[in-house]
FIGUNU-485775 format. One record per residue (C-alpha): x, y, z; residue in one letter. Coordinates in pm, whole numbers, plus 50000, padded with zeros to 5 digits. Layout:
FIGUNU-485775
XYZA/...
This chain:
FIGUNU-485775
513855087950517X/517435088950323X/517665050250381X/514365040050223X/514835064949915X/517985049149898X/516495019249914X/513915028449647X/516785042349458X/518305005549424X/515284983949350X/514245016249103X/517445008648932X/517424971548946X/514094970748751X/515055000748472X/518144977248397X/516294945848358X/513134963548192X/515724987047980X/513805014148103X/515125054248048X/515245077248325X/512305094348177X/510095061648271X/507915057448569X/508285022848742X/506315003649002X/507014971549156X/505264949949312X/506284924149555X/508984948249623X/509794932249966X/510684899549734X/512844917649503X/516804919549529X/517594945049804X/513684946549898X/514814930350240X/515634964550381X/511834971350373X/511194947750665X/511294972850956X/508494994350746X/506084959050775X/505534963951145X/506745001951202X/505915011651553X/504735044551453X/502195033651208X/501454994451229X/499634995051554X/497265019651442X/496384995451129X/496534967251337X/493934980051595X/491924988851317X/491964951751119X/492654929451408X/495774907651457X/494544879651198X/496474899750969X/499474896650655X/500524918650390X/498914917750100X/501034939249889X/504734958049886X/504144985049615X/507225008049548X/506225041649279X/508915064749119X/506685086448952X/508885108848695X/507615144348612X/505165152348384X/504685187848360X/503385189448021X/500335173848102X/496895188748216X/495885194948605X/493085166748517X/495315139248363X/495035112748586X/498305085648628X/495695065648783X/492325072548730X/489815073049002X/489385039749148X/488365017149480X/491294983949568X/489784953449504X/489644926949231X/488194914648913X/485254908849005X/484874937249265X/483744929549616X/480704916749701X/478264946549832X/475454943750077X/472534971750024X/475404991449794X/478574985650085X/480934961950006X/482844953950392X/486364968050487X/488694937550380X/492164952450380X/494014984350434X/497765003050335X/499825026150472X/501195048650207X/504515060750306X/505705093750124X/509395097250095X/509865129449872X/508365165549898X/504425161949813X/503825196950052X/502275209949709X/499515204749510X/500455182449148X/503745172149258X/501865136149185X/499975139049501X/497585108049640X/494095122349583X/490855110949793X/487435113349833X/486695118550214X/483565095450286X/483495074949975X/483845043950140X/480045043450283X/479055030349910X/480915007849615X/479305031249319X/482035058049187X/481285095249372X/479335116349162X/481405143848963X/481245182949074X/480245199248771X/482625226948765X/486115207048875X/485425174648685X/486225154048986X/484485132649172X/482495158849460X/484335165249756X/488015153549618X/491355162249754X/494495161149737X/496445154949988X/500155170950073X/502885154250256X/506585158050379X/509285133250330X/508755106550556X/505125113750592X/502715080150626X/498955079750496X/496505052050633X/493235041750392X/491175016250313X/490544996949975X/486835012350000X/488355047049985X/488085060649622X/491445074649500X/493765086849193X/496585098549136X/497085131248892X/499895146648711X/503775154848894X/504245190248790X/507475191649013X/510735187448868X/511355156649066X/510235122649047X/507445114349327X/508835083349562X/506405063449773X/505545025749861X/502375014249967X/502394981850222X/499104966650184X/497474946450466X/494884922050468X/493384890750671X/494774859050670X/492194842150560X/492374860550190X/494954853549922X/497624881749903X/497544905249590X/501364900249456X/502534872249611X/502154833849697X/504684824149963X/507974845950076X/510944826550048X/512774808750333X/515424833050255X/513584863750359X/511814848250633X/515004839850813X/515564875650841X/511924886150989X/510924889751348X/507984868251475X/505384895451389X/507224900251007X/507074866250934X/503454864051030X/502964894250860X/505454879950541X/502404848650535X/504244821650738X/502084793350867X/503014759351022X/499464745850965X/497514763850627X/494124758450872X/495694784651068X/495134807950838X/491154802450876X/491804788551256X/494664802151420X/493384787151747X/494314752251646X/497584756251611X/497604776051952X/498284809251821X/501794799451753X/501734815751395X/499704849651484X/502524866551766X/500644898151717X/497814884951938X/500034882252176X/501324917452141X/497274931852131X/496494911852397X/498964923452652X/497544958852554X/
């Protein structure tokens, strides 16, 4: 855990530099994986005590689709119902497509949680258990104001939280007096474009394993994207991996 948040610690800094940012700021980056430094994030892509569990669920026809770094600076002065991020399902502008109100399960992150979230409003992930059986926003309990059935939900340092871009979720106020560090990895099929990025650079690919540079977007054919199979599997190694068992 000390070598990611020191990791997030250096691209944090990198980007309040060249943004001029103050230390009272919160900062996200995207593409983090991309960014100077962001290299040290490869091990997370394919961690072995939270990838295969994605991966089984998705299938090996997988990439990333996002590297998402948070430092989330306190904000105690706010209400319990101010929302960072206001209740929302991942997807884009236009949303999914939907079939009798459902849109299908396209992509998935692992959150991974590297400061003390063991309380409530320390900037917590919040969820709504269920909510990915229809696209429409949950109905609100009258007496909270949330959407029915909400939580939040309360991790240790190092802690890792698997959902789905159906899964309705928000973020509310830090009420701790330290900033809230987390990155999201974001995984998706091949066969879609990737949220924050194009290609990876040569550079970064030279330092992936097999599985990281599939998982980084590497092809040697762009049909293998759609059809792996002509190309002979050569640029999917994790079928390899899932097949073996």
């Amino acid at each position: 855990v000390a070598h990611f948040i020191g990791v997030v610690d250096g691209l944090d800094a990198e980007e309040r530099s060249r943004r001029d940012l103050d230390s009272f700021a919160t900062v996200e980056i995207r593409n983090a994986i991309a960014r100077p430094g962001g290299e040290a994030l490869l091990p997370l892509l394919d961690w072995p005590a939270t990838f295969p569990l994605l991966a089984e669920i998705l299938g090996w026809n997988i990439q990333l689709t996002t590297s998402h770094v948070f430092v989330r600076t306190p904000n105690p002065g706010e209400q319990t119902s101010f929302k960072a991020i206001d209740w929302h399902a991942d997807g884009p502008n236009p949303s999914f497509p939907t079939i009798g109100g459902v849109s299908p399960r396209l992509y998935a992150k692992i959150g991974y949680f590297l400061t003390d979230l063991s309380a409530p409003d320390r900037g917590n992930l919040r969820v709504v258990p269920g909510s990915h059986q229809s696209a429409a926003r949950p109905k609100n309990d009258p007496l909270t104001g949330e959407p029915a059935g909400a939580i939040q939900i309360l991790t240790r340092p190092g802690d890792a939280v698997l959902f789905e871009q159906r899964c309705w979720h928000a973020v509310g106020p830090n009420h701790s007096p330290l900033p809230r560090k987390n990155l999201y990895l974001g995984y998706c099929y091949r066969w879609m474009k990737a949220i924050d990025f194009a290609f990876q650079s040569d550079a970064l690919l030279a330092k992936a394993s097999p599985i990281q540079r599939q998982l980084l977007g590497a092809s040697s054919d762009p049909l293998s994207y759609y059809l792996p199979g002509r190309s002979g599997y050569v640029d999917v190694p994790l079928k390899a991996l899932q097949d073996e068992g």
